[in-house]
C-alpha positions as CSV (number, residue, x, y, z in Angstrom):
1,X,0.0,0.0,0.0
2,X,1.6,3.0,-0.8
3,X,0.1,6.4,1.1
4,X,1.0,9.9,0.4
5,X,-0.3,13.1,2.0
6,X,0.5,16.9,0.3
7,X,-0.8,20.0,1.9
8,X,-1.8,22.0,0.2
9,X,-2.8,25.2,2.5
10,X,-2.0,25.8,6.2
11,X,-1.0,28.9,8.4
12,X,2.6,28.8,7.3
13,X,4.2,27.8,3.8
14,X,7.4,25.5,3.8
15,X,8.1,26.2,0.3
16,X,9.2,29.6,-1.3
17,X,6.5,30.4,-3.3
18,X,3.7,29.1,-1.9
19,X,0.9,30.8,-0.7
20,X,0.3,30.6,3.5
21,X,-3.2,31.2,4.3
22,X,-5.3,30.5,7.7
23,X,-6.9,27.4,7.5
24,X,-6.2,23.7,5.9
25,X,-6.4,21.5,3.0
26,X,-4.7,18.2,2.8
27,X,-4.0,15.7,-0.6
28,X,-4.5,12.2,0.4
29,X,-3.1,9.6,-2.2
30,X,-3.7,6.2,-1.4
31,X,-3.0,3.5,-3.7
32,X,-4.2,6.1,-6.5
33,X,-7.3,7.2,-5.1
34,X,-7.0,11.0,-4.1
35,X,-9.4,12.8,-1.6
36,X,-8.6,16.1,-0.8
37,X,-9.4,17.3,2.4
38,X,-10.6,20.9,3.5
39,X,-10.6,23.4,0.9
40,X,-8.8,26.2,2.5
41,X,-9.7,29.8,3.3
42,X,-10.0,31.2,-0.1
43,X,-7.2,30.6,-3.5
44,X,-4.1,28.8,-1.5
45,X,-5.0,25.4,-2.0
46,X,-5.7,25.9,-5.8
47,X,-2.9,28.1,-6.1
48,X,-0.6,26.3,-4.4
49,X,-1.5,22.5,-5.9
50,X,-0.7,24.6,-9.5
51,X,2.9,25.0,-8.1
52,X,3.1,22.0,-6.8
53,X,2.0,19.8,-10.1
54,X,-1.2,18.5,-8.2
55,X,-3.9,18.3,-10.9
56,X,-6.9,18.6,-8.9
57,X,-9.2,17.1,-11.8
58,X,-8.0,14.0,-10.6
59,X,-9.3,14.6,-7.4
60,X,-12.1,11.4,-7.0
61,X,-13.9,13.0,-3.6
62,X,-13.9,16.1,-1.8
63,X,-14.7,15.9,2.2
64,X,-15.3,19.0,4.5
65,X,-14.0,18.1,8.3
66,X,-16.8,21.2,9.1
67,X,-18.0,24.2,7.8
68,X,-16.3,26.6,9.4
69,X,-14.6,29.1,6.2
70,X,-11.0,28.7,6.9
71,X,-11.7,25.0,5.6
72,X,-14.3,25.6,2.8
73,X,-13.8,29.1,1.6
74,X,-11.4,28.2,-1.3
75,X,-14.0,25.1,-2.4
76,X,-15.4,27.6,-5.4
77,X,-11.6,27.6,-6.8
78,X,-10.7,24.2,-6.1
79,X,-14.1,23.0,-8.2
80,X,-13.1,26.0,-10.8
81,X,-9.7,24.4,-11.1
82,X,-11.5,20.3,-11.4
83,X,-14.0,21.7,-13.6
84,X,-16.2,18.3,-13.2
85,X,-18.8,16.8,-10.7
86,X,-17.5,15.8,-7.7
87,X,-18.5,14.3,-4.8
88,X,-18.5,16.2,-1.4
89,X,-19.1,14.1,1.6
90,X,-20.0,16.1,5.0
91,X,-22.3,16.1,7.6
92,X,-25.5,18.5,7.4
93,X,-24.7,20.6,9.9
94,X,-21.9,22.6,7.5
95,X,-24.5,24.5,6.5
96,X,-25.7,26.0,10.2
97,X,-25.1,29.6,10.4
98,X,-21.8,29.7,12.1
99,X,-19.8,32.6,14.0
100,X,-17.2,33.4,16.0
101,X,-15.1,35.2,18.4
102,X,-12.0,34.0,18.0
103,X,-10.1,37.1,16.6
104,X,-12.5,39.8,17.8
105,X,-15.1,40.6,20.9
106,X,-17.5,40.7,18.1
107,X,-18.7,38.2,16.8
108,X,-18.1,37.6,12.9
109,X,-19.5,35.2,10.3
110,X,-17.4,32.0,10.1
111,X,-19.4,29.9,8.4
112,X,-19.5,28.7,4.4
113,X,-19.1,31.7,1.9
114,X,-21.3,30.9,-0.7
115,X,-25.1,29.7,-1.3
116,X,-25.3,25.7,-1.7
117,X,-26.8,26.4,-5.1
118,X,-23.9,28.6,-6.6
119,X,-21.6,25.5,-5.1
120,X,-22.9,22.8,-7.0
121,X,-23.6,25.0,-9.8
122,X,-19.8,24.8,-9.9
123,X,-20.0,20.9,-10.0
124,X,-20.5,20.1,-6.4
125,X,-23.0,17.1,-5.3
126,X,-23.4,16.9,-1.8
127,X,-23.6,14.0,0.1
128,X,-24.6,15.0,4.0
129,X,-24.6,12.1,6.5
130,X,-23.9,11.8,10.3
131,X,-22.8,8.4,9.7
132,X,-19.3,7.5,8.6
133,X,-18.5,6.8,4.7
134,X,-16.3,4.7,3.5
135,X,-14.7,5.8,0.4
136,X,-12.6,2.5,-0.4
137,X,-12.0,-0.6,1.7
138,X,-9.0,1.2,3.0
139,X,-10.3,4.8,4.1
140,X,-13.4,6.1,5.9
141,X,-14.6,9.3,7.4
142,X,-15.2,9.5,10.9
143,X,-18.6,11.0,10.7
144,X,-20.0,12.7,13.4
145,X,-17.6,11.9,16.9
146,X,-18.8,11.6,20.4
147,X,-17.4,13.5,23.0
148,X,-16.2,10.9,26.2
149,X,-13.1,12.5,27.2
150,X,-13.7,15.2,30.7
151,X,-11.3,16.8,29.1
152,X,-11.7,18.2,25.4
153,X,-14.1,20.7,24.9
154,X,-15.2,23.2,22.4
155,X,-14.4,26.6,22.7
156,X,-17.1,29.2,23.5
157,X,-15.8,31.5,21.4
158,X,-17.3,29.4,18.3
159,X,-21.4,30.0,17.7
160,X,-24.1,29.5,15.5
161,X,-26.9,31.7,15.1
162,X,-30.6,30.0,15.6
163,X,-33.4,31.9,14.9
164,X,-31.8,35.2,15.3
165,X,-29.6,34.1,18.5
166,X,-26.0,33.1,19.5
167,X,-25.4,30.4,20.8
168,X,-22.5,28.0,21.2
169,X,-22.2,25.8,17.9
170,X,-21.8,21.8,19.2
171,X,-19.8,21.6,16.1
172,X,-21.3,18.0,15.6
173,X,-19.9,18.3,12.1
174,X,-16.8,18.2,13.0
175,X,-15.1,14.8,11.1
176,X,-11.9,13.1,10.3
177,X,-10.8,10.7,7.6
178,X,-9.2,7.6,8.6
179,X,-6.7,5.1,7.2
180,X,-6.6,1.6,7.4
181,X,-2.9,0.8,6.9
182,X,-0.2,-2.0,7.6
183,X,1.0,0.0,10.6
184,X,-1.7,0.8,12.1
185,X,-4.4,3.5,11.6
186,X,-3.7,6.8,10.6
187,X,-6.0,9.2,11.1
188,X,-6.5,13.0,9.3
189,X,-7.8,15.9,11.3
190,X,-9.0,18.9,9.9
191,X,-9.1,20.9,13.3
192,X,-10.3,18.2,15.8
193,X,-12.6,20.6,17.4
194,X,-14.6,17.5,19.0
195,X,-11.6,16.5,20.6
196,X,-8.1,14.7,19.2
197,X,-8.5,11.5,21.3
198,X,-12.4,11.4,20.9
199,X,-11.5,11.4,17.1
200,X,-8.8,8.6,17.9
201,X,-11.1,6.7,20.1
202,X,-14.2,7.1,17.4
203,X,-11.9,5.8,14.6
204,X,-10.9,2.5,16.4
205,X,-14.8,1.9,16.8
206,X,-15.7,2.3,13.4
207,X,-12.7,-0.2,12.1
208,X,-12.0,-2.5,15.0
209,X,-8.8,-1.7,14.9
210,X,-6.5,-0.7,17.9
211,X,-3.0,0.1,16.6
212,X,-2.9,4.3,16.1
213,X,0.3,4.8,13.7
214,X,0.1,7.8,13.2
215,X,-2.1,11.4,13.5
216,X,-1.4,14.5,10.9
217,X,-3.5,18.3,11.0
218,X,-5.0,20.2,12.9
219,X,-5.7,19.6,16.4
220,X,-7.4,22.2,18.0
221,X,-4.7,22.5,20.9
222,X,-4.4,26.1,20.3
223,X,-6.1,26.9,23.8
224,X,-5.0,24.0,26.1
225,X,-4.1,23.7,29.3
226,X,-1.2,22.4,30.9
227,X,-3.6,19.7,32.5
228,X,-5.4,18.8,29.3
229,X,-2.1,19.1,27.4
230,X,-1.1,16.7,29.7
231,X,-3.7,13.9,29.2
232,X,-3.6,14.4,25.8
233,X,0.2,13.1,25.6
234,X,-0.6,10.2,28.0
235,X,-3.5,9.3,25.7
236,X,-1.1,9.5,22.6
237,X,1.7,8.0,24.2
238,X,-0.7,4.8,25.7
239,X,-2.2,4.7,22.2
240,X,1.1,3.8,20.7
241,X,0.9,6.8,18.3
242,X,4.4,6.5,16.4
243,X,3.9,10.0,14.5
244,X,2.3,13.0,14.8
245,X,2.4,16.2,12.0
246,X,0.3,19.0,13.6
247,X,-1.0,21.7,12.1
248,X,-3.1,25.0,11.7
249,X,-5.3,25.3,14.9
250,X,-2.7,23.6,17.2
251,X,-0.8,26.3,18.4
252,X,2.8,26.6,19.1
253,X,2.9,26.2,22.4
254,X,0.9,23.0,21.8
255,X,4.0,22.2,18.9
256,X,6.7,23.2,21.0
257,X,5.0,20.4,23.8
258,X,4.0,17.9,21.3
259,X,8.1,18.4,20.3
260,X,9.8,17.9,23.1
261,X,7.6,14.4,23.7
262,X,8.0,12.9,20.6
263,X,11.1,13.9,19.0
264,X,11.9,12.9,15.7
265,X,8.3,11.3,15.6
266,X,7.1,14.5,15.4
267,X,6.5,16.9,12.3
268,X,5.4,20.5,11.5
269,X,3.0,20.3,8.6
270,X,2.7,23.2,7.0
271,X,1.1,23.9,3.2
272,X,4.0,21.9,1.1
273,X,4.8,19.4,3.0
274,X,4.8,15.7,1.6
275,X,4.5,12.4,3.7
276,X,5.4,9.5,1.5
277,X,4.3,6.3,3.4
């Protein structure tokens, strides 16, 4: 089985000449069949899989991890640049009016930028399900994850707006994609805003398998504290997790952490990066 992951946008840019852009979008190659991830904030992801010789038009699905516009706002360019129907798998709460408060007292619109009509106008199909998909015998998406852990929670700076009022957005539509692999599982976050470990813990229930290899994206450690810092190492560490590639949402003190406990099984992935498994 061979496995290959390129990202395409994150925070930073690894490359000279890429574009860096808040948010996430992640190729995943496996055995030829190519899901992309998260679309990004707005044109980095098409931009940058231009510069990098990624031909998107042979892009077989498209999953959204949520719907949150730092992951979906560059899906009218990455359907521009594929210029076909294509799949998008996601659960139905993408389309919630989201907000937040994350970079300002006030809160802003966060959710998708454009109508669902304009979208697949552009060649999108939708496919909305709570339940996880599985896209070949080999990889899956999480659909929507429990929350068990005390000790992952969702910030209350994130909202969604219900008949004219704010409230704090569940985020049940936040979702993974999983690998089966040789090694183990290996599992793809876009921001893991229901949790890192409940994501982990989700993805051994739906496959039966134990063995965690490995965990790449955005982890939503950006706000931790030591304690849940903490437990979230001990998790990893007890789950046997031999690598971890963090991006976007994590934070770098969350980095710097996640660093100094796994060493040389650890990894910065930022838009250019390539894992060749």
């Amino acid at each position: 089985m061979k496995i290959k992951f390129t990202t395409l946008s994150e925070n930073t840019a690894g490359i000279i000449g890429l574009l860096a852009e808040w948010g996430l979008s992640i190729l995943i190659e496996v055995d030829g069949y190519k899901v992309l991830l998260d679309t990004g904030l707005d044109t980095s992801a098409a931009r940058n899989a231009v510069t990098m010789g990624k031909d998107l038009s042979a892009v077989d699905r498209i999953v959204l991890s949520h719907g949150h516009r730092d992951h979906t706002g560059g899906l009218h360019h990455v359907l521009n640049a594929m210029r076909k129907e294509i799949e998008v798998i996601a659960h139905p709460d993408i389309w919630t009016a989201k907000y937040s408060r994350t970079f300002s007292k006030k809160a802003q619109y966060a959710g998708i930028p454009f109508a669902r009509q304009a979208l697949e106008g552009w060649g999108a199909s939708f496919r909305l399900t709570k339940e996880p998909v599985w896209l070949t015998d080999n990889i899956a998406t999480t659909g929507e994850i429990p929350m068990h852990t005390d000790y992952e929670k969702i910030g209350r700076e994130l909202l969604v707006k219900e008949g004219g009022k704010l409230r704090p957005d569940p985020l049940r539509d936040d979702q993974a994609i999983i690998i089966k692999s040789r090694m183990g599982l290996i599992v793809v976050l876009g921001c893991g805003h229901r949790g890192m470990i409940n994501t982990l813990h989700h993805a051994q229930k739906i496959t039966g398998i134990e063995k965690v290899y490995m965990v790449v994206g955005g982890t939503h450690l950006l706000h931790a504290s030591t304690e849940q810092m903490d437990l979230t190492i001990a998790e990893l560490k007890r789950l046997g997790v031999r690598k971890i590639g963090t991006s976007h949402c994590t934070g770098m003190p969350a980095v710097a952490r996640l660093f100094q406990e796994f060493g040389d099984n650890f990894f910065f992935n930022n838009a250019g990066n390539v894992v060749t498994i």
